[in-house]
C-alpha positions as CSV (number, residue, x, y, z in Angstrom):
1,X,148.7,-90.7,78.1
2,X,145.1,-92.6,79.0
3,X,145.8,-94.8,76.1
4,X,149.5,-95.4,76.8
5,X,149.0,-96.5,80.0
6,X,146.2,-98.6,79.3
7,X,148.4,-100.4,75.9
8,X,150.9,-101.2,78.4
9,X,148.3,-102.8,81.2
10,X,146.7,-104.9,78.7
11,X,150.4,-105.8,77.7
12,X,151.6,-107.0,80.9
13,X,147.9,-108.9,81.1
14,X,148.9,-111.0,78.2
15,X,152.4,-111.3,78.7
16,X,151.4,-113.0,82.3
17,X,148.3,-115.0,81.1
18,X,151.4,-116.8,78.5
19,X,153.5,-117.5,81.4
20,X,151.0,-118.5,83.7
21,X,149.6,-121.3,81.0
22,X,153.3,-122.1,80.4
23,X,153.6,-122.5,84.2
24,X,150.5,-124.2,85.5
25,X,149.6,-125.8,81.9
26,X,150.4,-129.0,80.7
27,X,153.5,-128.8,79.1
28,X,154.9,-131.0,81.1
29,X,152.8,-133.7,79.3
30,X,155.3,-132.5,76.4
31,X,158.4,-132.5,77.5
32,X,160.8,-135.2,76.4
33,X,163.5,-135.7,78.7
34,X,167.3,-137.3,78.1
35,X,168.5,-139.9,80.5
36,X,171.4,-142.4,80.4
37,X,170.5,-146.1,81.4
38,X,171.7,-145.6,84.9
39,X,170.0,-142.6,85.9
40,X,166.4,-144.4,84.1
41,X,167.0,-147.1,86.2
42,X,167.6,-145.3,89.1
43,X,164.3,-143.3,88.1
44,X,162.4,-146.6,88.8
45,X,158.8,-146.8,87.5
46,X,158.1,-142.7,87.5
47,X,159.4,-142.7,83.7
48,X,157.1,-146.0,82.7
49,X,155.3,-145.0,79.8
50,X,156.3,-141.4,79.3
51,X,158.0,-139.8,76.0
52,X,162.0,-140.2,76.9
53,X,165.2,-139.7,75.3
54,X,168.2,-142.7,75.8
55,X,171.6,-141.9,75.3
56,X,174.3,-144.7,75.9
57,X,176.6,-146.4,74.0
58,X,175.5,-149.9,72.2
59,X,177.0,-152.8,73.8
60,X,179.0,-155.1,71.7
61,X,177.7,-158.5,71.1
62,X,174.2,-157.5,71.7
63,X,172.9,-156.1,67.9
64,X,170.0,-158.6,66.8
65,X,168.4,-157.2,63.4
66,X,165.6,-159.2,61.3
67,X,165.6,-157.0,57.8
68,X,162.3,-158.8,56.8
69,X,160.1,-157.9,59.7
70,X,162.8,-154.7,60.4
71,X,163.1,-155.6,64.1
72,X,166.1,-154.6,65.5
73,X,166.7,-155.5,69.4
74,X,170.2,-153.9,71.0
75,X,171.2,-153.3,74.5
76,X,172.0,-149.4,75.4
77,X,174.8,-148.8,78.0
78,X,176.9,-146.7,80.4
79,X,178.9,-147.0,83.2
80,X,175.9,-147.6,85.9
81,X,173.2,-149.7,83.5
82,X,171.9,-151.6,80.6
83,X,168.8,-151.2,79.0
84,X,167.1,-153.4,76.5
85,X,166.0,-151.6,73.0
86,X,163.6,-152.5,70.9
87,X,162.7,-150.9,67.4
88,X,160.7,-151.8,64.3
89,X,162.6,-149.9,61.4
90,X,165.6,-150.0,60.2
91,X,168.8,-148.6,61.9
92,X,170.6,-145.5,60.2
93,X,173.6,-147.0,57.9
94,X,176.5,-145.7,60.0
95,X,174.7,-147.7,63.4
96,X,177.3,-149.9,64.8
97,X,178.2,-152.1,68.1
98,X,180.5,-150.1,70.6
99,X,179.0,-146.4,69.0
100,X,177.1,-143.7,71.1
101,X,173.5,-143.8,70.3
102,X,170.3,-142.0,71.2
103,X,166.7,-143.0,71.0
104,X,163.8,-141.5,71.5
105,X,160.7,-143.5,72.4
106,X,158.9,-145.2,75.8
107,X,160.1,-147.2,78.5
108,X,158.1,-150.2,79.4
109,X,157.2,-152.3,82.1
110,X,158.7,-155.2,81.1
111,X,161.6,-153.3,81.2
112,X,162.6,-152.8,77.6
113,X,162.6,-149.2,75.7
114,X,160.2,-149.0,72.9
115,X,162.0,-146.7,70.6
116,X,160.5,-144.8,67.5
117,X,163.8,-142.9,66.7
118,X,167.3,-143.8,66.7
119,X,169.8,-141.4,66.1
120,X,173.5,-142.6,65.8
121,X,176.8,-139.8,67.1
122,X,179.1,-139.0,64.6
123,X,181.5,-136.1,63.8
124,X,179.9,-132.7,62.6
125,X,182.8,-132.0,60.3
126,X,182.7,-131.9,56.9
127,X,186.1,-132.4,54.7
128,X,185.3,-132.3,51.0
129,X,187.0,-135.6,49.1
130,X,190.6,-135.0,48.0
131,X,191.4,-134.6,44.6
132,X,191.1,-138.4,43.3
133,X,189.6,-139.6,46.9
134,X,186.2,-141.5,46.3
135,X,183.4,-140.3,48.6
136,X,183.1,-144.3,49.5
137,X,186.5,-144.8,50.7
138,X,185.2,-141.4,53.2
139,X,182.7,-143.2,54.5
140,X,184.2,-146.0,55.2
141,X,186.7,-144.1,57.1
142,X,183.8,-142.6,59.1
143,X,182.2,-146.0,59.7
144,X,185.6,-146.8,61.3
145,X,186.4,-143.4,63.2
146,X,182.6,-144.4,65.2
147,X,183.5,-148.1,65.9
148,X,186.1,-146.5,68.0
């Protein structure tokens, strides 16, 4: 009984010790948080330099990519801002003007997002080809289904 009751204190010790480092630690240093352009803008200079997570939709006109130095520069958007993105590899194939996009990186203070990761929406459904379809011909359907 000695032995139960002292299993279960040295239990509830370690159980609190984890909570209490998950509480009072620095995992906040860790956390990477999703914004849309407005709400980082509204954020101000609190999110400068931390580890974020863009979502928005790429405006059209804006995509500038350089294949040789793989520098691709786009503007993110939603309804209440615009933010300037910046990236040195190359975008995923299905990445296109008008799609929802989200990137993970760094807002600067120059005011442009330093990304490291772009990741482009698309539709989590699969559909095997048709008998006689060619898997291009799908894609390219995809491709136009996210330009929309």
């Amino acid at each position: 009984m000695k032995k139960n009751k002292l299993g279960l204190l040295a239990g509830a010790v370690v159980i609190a010790a984890g909570i209490s480092y998950l509480m009072f630690g620095q995992i906040g240093d860790n956390l990477v948080y999703f914004l849309t352009p407005g709400e980082l803008l509204a954020k101000g200079p609190d999110v400068v330099d931390r580890p974020l997570r863009l979502g928005g939709q790429v405006a059209p006109g804006t995509v500038q990519w350089d294949a040789q130095t793989l520098d691709l520069q786009f503007v993110l958007q939603d309804s209440d801002g615009e933010i300037k993105v910046h990236a040195r590899k190359a975008p995923p194939q299905m990445f296109r003007e008008g799609m929802g996009v989200v990137v993970e990186g760094r807002y600067t203070a120059a005011g442009v997002f330093e990304s490291t990761n772009l990741m482009v929406k698309h539709s989590n459904e699969y559909r095997a080809p048709d008998h006689g379809e060619k898997p291009q011909e799908m894609y390219q359907s995809l491709i136009r289904e996210a330009g929309t």
